[in-house]
VEXLOGU-823249 format. One line per field, with one value per residue (C-alpha): residue number from 1; residue in three letters; z, x, y. Coordinates in Angstrom, 2 decimals, decimal comma. Layout:
VEXLOGU-823249
i: [NUM_...]
aa: [ALA_...]
up: [Z_...]
east: [X_...]
north: [Y_...]
This chain:
VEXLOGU-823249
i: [1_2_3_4_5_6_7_8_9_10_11_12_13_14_15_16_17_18_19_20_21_22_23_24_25_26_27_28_29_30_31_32_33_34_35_36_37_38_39_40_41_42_43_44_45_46_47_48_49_50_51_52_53_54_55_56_57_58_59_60_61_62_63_64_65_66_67_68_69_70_71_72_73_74_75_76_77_78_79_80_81_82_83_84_85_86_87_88_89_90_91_92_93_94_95_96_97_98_99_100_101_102_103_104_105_106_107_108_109_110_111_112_113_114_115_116_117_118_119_120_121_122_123_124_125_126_127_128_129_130_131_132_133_134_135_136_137_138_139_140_141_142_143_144_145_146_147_148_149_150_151_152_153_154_155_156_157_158_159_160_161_162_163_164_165_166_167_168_169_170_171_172_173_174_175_176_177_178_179_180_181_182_183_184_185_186_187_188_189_190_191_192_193_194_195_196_197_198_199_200_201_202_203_204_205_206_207_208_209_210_211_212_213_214_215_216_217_218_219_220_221_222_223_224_225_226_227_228_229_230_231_232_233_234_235_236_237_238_239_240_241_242_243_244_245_246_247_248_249_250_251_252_253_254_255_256_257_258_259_260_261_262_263_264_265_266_267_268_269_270_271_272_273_274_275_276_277_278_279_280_281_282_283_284_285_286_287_288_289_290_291_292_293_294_295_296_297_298_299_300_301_302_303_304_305_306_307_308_309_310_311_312_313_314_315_316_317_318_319_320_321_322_323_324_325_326_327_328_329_330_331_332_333_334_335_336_337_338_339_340_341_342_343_344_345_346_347_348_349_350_351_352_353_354_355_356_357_358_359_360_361_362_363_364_365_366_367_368_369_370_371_372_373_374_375_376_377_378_379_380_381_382_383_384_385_386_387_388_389_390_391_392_393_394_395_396_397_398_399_400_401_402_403_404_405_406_407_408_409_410_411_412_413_414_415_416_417_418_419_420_421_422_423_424_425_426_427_428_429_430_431_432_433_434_435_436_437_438_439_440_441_442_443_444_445_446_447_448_449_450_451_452_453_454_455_456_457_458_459_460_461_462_463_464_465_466_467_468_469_470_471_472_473_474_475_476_477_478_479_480_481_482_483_484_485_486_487_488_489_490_491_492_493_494_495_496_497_498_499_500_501_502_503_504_505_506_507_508_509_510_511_512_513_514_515_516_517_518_519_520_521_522_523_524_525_526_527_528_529_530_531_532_533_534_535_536_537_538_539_540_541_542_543_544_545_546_547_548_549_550_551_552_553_554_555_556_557_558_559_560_561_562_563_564_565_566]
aa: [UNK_UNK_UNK_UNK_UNK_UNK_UNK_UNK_UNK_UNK_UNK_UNK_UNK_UNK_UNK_UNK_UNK_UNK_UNK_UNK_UNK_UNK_UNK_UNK_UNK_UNK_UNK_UNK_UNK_UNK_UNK_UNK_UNK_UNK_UNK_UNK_UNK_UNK_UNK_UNK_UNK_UNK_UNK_UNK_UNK_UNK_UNK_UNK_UNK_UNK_UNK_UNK_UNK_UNK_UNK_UNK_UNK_UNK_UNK_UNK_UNK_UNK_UNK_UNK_UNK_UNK_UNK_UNK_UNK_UNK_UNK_UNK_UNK_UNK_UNK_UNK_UNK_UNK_UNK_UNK_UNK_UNK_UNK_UNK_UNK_UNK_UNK_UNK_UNK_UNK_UNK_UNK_UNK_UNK_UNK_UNK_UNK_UNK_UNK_UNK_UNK_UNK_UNK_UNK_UNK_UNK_UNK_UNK_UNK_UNK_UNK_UNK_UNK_UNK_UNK_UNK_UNK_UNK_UNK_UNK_UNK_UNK_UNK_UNK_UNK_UNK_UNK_UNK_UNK_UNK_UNK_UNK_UNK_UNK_UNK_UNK_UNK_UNK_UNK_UNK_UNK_UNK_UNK_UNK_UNK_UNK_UNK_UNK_UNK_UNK_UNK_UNK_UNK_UNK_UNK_UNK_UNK_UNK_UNK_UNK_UNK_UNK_UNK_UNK_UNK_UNK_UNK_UNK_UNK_UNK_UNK_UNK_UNK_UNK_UNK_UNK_UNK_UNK_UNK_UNK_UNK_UNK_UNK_UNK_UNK_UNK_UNK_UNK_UNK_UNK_UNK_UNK_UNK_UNK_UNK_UNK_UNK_UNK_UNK_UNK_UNK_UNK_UNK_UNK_UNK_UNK_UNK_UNK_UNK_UNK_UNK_UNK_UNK_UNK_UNK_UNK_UNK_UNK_UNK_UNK_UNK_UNK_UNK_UNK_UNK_UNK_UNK_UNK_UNK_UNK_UNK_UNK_UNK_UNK_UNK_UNK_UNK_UNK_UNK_UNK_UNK_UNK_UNK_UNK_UNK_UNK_UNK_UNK_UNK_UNK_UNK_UNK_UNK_UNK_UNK_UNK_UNK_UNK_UNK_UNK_UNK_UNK_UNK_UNK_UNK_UNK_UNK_UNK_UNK_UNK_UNK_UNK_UNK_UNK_UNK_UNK_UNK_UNK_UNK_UNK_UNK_UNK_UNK_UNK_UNK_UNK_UNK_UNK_UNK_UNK_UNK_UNK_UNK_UNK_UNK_UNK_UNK_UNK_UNK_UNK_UNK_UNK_UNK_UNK_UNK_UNK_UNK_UNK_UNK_UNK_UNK_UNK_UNK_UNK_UNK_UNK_UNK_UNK_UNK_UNK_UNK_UNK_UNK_UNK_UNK_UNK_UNK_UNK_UNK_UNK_UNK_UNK_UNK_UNK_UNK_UNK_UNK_UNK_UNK_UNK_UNK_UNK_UNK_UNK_UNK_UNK_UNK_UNK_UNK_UNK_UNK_UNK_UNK_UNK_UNK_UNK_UNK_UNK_UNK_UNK_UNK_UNK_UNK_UNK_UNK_UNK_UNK_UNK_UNK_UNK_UNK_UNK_UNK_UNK_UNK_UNK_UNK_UNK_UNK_UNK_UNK_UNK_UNK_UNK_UNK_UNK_UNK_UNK_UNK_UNK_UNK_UNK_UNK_UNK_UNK_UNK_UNK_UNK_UNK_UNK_UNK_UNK_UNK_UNK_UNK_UNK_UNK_UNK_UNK_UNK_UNK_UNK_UNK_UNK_UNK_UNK_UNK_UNK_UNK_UNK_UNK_UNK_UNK_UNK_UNK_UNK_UNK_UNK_UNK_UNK_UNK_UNK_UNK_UNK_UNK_UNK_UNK_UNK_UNK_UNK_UNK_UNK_UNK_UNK_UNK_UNK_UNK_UNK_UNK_UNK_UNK_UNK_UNK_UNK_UNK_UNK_UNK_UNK_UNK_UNK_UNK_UNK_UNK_UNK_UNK_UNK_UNK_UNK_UNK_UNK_UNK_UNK_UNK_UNK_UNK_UNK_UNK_UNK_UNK_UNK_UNK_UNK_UNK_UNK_UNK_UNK_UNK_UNK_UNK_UNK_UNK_UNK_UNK_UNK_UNK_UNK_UNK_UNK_UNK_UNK_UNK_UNK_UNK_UNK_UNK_UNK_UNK_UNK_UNK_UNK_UNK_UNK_UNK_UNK_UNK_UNK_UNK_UNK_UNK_UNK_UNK_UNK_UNK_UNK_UNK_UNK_UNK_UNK_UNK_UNK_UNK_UNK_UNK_UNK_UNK_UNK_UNK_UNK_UNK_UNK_UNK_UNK_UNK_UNK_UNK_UNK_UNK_UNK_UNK_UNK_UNK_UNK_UNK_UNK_UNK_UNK_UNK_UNK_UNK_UNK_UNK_UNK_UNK_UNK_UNK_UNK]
up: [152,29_152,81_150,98_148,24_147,58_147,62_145,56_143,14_143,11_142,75_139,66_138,41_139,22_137,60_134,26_133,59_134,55_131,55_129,24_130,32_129,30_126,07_125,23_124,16_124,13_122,44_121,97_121,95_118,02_118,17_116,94_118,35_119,33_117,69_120,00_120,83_118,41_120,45_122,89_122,28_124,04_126,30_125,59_123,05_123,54_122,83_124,61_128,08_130,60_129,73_130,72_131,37_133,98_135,39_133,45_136,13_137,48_134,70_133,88_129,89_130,07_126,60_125,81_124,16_121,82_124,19_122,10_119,74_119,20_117,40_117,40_115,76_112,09_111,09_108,75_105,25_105,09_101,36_100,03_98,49_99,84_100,11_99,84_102,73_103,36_105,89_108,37_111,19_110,08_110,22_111,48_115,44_116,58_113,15_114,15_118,20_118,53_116,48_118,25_121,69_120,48_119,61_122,73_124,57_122,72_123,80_127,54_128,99_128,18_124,18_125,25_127,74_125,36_122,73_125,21_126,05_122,87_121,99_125,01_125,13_122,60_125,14_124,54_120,75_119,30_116,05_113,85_116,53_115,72_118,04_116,64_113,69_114,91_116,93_113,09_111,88_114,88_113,97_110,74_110,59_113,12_110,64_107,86_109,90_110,30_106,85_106,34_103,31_104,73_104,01_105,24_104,38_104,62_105,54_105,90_107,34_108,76_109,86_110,24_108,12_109,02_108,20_109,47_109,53_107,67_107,37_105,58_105,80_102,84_102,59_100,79_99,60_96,25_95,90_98,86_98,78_102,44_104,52_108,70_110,48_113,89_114,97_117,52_117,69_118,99_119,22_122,33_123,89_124,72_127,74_127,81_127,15_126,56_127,68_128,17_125,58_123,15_123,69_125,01_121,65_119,91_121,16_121,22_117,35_117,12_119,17_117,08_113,77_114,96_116,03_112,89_110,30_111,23_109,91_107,04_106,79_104,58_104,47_104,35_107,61_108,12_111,09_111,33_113,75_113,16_113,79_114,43_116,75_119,74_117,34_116,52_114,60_111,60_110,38_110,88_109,11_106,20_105,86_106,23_103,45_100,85_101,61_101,14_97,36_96,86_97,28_99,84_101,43_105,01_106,98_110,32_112,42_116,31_117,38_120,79_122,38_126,46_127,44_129,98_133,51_136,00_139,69_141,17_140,32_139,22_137,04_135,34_134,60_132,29_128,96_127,45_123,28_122,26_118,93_116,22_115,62_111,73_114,40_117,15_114,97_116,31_120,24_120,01_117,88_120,34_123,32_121,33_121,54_125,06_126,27_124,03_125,09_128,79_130,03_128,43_128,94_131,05_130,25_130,20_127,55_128,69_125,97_126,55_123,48_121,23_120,98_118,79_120,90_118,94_115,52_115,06_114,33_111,35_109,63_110,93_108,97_105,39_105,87_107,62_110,72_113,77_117,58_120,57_123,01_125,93_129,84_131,94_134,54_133,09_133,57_136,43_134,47_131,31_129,00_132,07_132,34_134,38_131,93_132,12_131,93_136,22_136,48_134,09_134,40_132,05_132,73_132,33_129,12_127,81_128,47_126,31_123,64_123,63_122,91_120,41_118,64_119,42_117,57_114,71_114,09_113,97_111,68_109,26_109,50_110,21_109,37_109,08_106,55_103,43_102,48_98,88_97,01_96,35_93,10_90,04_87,86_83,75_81,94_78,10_74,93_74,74_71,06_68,49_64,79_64,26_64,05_65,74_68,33_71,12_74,79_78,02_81,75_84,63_88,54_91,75_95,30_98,05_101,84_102,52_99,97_97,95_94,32_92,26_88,99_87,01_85,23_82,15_80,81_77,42_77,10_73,86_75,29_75,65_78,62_79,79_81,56_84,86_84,17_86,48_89,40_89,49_91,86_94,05_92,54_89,38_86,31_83,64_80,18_77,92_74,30_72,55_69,59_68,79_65,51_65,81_65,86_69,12_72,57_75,33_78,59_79,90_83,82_85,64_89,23_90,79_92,80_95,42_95,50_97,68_95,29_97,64_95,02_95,13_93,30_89,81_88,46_87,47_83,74_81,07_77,94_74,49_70,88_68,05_64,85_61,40_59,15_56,37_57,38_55,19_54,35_52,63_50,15_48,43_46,65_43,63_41,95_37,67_35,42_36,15_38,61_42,19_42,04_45,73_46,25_48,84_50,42_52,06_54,40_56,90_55,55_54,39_51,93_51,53_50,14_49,77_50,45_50,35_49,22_49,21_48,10_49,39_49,07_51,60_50,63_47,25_44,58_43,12_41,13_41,62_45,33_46,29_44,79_45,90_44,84_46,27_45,62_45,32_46,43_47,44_47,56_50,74_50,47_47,57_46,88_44,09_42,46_42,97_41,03_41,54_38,98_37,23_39,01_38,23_39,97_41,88_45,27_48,42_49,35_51,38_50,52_52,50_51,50_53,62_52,80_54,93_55,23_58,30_59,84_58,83_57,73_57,36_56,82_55,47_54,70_52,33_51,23_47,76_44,96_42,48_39,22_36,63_35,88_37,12_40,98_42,80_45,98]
east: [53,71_51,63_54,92_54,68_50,61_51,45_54,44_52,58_48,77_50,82_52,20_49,38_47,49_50,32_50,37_46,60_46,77_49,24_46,57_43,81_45,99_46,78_43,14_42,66_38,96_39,41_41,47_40,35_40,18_37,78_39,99_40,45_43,98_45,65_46,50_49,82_49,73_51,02_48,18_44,82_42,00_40,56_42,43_44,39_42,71_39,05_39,20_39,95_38,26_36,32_38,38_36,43_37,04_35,10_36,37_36,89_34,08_34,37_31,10_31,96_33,97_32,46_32,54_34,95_34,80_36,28_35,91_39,16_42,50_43,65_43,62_40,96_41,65_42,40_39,60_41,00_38,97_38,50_39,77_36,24_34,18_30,49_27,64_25,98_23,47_23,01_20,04_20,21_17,07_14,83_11,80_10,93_7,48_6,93_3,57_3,81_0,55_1,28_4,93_3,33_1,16_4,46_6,24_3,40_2,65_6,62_6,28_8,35_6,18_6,87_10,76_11,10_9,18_12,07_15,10_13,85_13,76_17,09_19,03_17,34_20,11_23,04_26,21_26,21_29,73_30,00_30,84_28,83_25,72_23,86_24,60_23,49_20,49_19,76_20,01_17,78_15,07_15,79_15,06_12,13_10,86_11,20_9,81_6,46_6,39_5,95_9,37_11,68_14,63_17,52_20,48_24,01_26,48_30,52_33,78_36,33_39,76_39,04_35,13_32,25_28,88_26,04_23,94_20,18_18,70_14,73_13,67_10,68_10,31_9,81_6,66_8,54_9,55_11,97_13,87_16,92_17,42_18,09_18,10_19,30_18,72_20,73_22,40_24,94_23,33_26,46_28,22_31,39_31,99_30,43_28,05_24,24_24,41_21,61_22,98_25,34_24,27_20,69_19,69_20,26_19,08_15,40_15,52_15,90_13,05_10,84_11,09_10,82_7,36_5,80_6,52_6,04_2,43_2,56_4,34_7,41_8,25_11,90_13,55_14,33_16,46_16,62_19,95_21,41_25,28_27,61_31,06_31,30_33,13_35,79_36,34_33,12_33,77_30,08_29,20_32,12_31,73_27,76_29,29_31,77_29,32_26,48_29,31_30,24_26,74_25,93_23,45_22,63_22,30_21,58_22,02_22,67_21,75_23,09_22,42_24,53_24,71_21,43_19,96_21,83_21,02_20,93_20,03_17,35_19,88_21,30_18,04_17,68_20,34_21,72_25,23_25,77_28,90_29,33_31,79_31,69_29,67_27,67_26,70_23,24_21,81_22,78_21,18_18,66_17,79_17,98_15,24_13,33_14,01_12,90_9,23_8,37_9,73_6,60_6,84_10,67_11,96_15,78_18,53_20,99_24,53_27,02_30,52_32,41_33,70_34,19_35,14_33,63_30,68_29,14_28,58_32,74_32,13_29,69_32,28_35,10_32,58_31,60_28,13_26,72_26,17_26,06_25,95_23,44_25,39_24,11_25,13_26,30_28,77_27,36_29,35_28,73_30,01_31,35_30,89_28,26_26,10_25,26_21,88_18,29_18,30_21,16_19,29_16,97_14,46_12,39_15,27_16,36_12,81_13,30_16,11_14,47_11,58_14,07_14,99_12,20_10,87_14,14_14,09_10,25_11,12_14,20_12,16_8,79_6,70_3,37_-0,28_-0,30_-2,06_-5,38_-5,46_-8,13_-11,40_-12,16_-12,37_-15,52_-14,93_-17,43_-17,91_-19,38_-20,43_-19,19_-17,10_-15,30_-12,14_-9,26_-11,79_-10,73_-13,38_-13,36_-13,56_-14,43_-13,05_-13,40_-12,25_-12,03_-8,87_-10,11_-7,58_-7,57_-4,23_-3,59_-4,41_-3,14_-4,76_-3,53_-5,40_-5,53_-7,55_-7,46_-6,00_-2,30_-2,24_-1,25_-1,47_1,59_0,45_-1,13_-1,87_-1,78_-5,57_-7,45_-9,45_-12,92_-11,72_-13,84_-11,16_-11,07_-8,85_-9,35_-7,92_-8,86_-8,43_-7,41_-9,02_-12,84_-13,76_-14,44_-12,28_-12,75_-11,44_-9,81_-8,47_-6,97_-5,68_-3,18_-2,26_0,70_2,47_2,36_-0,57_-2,71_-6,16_-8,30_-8,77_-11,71_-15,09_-14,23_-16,33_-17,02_-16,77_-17,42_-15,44_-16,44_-14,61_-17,39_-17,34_-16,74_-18,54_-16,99_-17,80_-14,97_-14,55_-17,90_-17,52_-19,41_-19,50_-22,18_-25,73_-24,51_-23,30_-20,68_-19,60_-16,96_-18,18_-14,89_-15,60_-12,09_-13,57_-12,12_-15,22_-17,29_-19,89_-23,31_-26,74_-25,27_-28,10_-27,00_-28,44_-27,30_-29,55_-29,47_-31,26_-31,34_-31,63_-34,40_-32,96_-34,97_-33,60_-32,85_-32,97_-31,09_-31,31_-30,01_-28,76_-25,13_-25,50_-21,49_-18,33_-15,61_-13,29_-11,00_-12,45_-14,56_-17,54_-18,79_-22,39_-23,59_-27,31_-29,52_-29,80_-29,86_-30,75_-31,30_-29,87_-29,01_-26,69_-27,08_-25,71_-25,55_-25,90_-24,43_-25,24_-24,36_-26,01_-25,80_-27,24_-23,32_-22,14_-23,04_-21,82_-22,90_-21,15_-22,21_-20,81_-21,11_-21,96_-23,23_-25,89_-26,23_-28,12_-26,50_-23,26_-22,32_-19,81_-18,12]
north: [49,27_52,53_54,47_52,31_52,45_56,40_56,77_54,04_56,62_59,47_57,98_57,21_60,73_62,25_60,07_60,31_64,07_63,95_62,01_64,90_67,65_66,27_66,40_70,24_71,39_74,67_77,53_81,50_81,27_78,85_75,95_72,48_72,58_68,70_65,67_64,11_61,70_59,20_59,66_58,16_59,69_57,07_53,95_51,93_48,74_48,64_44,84_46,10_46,91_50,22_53,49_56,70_59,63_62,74_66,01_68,73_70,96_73,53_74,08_75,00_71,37_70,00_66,29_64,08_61,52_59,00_55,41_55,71_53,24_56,39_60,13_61,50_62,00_65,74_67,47_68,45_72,05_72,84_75,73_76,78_79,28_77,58_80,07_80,23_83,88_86,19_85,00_87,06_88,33_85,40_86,15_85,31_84,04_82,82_81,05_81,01_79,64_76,40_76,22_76,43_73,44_71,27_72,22_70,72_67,65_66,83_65,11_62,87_59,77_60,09_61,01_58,33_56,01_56,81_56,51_53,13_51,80_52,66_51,96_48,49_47,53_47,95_49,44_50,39_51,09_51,87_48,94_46,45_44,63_46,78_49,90_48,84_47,18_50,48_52,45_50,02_51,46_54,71_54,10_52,48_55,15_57,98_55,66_55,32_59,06_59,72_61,08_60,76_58,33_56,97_55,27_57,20_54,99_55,70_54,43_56,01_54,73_51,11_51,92_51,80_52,49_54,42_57,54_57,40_60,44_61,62_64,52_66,89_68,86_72,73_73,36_76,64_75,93_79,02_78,06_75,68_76,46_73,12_73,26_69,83_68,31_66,01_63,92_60,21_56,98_55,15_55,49_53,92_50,30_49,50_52,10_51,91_55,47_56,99_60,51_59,85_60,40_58,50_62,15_63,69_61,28_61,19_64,66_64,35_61,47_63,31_66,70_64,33_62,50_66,17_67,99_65,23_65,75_69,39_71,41_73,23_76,17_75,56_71,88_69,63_67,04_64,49_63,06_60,28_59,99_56,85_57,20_59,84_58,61_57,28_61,10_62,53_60,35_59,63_63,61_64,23_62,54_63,94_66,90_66,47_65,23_68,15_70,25_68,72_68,01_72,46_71,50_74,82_74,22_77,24_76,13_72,64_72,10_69,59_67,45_65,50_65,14_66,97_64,93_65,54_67,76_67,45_70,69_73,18_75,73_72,55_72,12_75,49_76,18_75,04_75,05_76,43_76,16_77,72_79,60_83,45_82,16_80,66_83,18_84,35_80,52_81,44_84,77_82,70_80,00_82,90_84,35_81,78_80,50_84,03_84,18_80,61_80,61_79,86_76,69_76,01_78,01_77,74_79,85_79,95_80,00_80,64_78,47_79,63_76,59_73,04_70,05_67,69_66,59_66,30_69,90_70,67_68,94_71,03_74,26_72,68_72,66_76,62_75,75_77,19_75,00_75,28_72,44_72,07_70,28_69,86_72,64_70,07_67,90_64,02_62,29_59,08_59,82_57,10_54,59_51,49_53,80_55,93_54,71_56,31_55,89_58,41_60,73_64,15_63,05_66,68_68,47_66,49_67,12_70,99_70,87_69,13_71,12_74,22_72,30_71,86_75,64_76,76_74,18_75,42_78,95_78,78_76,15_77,92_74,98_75,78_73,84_71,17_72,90_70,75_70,01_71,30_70,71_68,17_70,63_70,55_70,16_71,61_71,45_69,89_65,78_65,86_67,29_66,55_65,44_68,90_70,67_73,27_72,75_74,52_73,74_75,22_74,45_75,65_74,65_75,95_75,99_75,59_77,18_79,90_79,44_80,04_76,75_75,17_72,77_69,55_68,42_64,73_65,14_61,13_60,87_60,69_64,31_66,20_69,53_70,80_72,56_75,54_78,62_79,81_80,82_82,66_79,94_79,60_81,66_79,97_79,23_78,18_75,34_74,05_71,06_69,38_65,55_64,04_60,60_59,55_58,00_58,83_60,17_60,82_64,30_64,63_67,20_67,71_70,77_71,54_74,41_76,94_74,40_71,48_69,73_67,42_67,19_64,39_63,86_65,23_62,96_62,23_64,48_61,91_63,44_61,59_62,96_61,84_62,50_64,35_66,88_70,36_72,71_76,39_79,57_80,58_83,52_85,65_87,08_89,43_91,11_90,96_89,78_87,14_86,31_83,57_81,72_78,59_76,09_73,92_70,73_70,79_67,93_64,59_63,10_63,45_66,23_64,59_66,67_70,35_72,69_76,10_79,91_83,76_85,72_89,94_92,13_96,14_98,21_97,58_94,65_91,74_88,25_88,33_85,12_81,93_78,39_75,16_71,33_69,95_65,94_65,90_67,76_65,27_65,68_68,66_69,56_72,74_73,26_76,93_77,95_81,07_83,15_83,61_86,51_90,30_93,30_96,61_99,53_100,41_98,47_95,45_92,93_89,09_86,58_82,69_79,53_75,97_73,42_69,30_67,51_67,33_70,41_74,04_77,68_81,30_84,22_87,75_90,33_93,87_94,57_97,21_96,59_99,26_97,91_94,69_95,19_93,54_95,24_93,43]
């Protein structure tokens, strides 16, 4: 009996020693190596009784998808280069004191808070009703953070389901740069997941709630994938459309399996697996483990590359991405005691934090900028109709940034945004209206990065349609001084008083004056001066007055004798 139990374990040691070899993490191009395709990864039967084994003590031993029928489906790369530029150079210790201020609001009661949550929906394969119950969570947990979400749905092979996305836009305006977090919240049948990938996930949530509260320079997205234990197939298909959308993203970190340590030495150390496009976010994230190790204290431990998580996705569309795994492989992986018990929730909260460090750096997270102050308008209470009229207006930044200005005139007319101006600079803007009434005049401003103050208190101005009187042309030639008065407004002109007036020379019949009972609108009537004579310059002066309109104009002239020369 004892012979038979042996010869019946050995045959069973050697056939799933077969099944472990036929899983291939990586090969020295970087590459995941294919599967026997006759050979699914954990088992063929999702009904049975969970399957799941310890990988050997390799300490670079990445994870594997381990919840397919099937072998993972091969990634079509396209044959199009996608732009993607040099940023080895980004800039370290971008604002250290503010990322020293994140990395300690993270503690293990908002992370355990988070893991909680989701593993309180059980096991949560994709396609169940609690995986899709947990994206609803997630979901609604970026939505209360003040994040741009949505829900990007999939289907791939026999699965559809969706990835939960929230966005934190860059307040640089120039930059298209995009830089994702992410992690998978489904896990394996059977599992509740808590290490995987409920580790990743919160680490995700957690950097989403501290930075919504603040700006960003360049774009951030907060991803949660589906699909990835049935062989990356939600990452893959974000991946896929970013990549036909143009989306530039920069860089990925992805999470997955970050929560299990048992010895000091285990809890000390972190796993990046990553391709050579890749190796500027390991030297990257070493960066930053080194300036903020008094607030992680982590070492980075480079383990070359791996397709066993979300981030081989993002390789395959020409974008850069590493994996931040556990440097202790989890002895409960893909099993029903993968729970929050059999987790290091201080070391998984180290991890996160150099997470978050790194994502802050690489995005430039920044204070939110406070919208200006309300402008002031400044400016006439009346005005004709067609008539050009201007207006001042000032405001001040707190924070000192270049403003614009937005301008409703309240006739339907709209300024576009106009600037930048120098923070209390006094500017100027004219409009004209072409109906009687009254209108009430707004403006708000708004600072370099798009932040909206409030609308100004409104300035009221009457316009009224009245005559609009005008000088014309003076003439001068014997004895007399003739001048054309226009009426342009689009009323009539009634009771226009009228002078010609000469100052200089010894001249007799300097002064003329005289009353026009009417100039009909858009119309113009001749005026001439009674009779001159003398010698010597001059210069005349014409005015034509009514109680809503007047005008003045001055010209040179010549007298000899009789004879006026202009």
């Amino acid at each position: 009996m004892n012979k038979k139990i042996l010869k019946e374990s050995g045959i069973l040691l050697i056939v799933t020693i077969m099944i472990l070899s036929s899983v291939s993490v990586s090969n020295t191009n970087g590459n995941v190596s294919s599967l026997d395709p006759e050979t699914p990864f954990v088992n063929d039967d999702i009904d049975e009784e969970l399957m799941y084994y310890s990988p050997s003590s390799d300490p670079r031993f990445p994870p594997i998808p381990g919840d397919m029928s099937v072998p993972p489906p091969k990634f079509e790369i396209p044959d199009i280069s996608i732009k993607v530029p040099d940023h080895h150079e980004i800039t370290l210790s971008w604002n250290s004191d503010l990322i020293i201020d994140f990395i300690q609001q993270l503690n293990e009661t908002m992370y355990l808070g988070y893991l909680e949550n989701l593993t309180a929906f059980g096991p949560r394969r994709t396609g169940t009703s609690a995986c899709e119950s947990a994206g609803a969570y997630l979901y609604n947990e970026l939505e209360s953070m003040g994040l741009e979400v949505r829900y990007h749905n999939w289907s791939s092979s026999s699965y559809s389901a969706r990835n939960i996305e929230g966005t934190l836009v860059g307040l640089n305006e120039t930059s298209d740069e995009i830089y994702i977090v992410c992690g998978h919240y489904d896990t394996v049948s059977g599992s509740p997941g808590a290490d995987d990938d409920g580790s990743g996930t919160v680490a995700v949530l957690a950097a989403a709630y501290i930075m919504s509260q603040y700006a960003v320079n360049h774009t951030v997205r907060f991803v949660a994938f589906s699909g990835e234990e049935q062989g990356l197939l939600g990452s893959r298909e974000y991946a896929q459309d970013a990549y036909e959308n143009g989306d530039n993203i920069v860089g990925v970190l992805n999470a997955d399996m970050i929560g299990y340590a048992l010895t000091s030495d285990h809890g000390s150390n972190i796993k990046i697996y990553e391709n050579t496009a890749s190796h500027w976010l390991t030297d990257f994230t070493d960066d930053v483990s080194q300036l903020y190790c008094d607030y992680i204290d982590l070492n980075i431990i480079p383990s070359g590359t791996s397709g066993g998580s979300d981030h081989y996705s993002f390789w395959q569309y020409g974008y850069d991405a590493i994996f931040y795994h556990e440097y202790k492989f989890n002895d409960y992986y893909h099993s029903s005691q993968d729970t929050i018990d059999n987790m290091n929730v201080t070391y998984a909260v180290k991890v996160s934090k150099l997470i978050l460090a790194t994502l802050s750096e690489v995005a430039q997270a920044c204070l939110p900028s406070n919208p200006p102050d309300t402008p002031i308008i400044s400016g006439p209470s009346s005005g004709i109709v067609e008539q050009s009229l201007e207006f001042t207006i000032v405001t001040t930044d707190p924070d000192g940034d270049d403003v614009y200005y937005y301008i409703d005139w309240g006739d339907k007319n709209y300024s576009k945004w106009i600037g930048p101006y120098e923070s209390g600079q006094t500017i100027t803007a004219s409009h004209s209206w072409t109906e009687i009434g009254d209108y009430n005049i707004t403006v708000k401003a708004k600072d370099i990065y798009d932040v909206e103050g409030n609308w100004s208190n409104p300035l009221v101005i009457y316009i009224v349609d009245v005559p609009i009187l005008e000088i014309g042309d003076i003439t001068g030639g014997l004895f007399k001084i003739n001048v054309v008065i226009k009426n342009i407004g689009s009323v009539d002109a009634t009771g226009v008083d009228w002078s010609i007036t000469l100052d200089g020379g010894v001249i007799m019949g300097k002064e003329t004056a005289g009353r026009i009972m009417c100039i009909p609108a858009g119309e113009n009537v001749i005026v001439s001066s009674d009779l001159i004579l003398g010698i010597g310059k001059t210069v005349i002066t014409v005015t034509a007055d009514t109680h809503e309109s007047s005008d003045t104009k001055e010209q040179d002239a010549f007298i000899l004798f009789f004879f006026i020369k202009i």
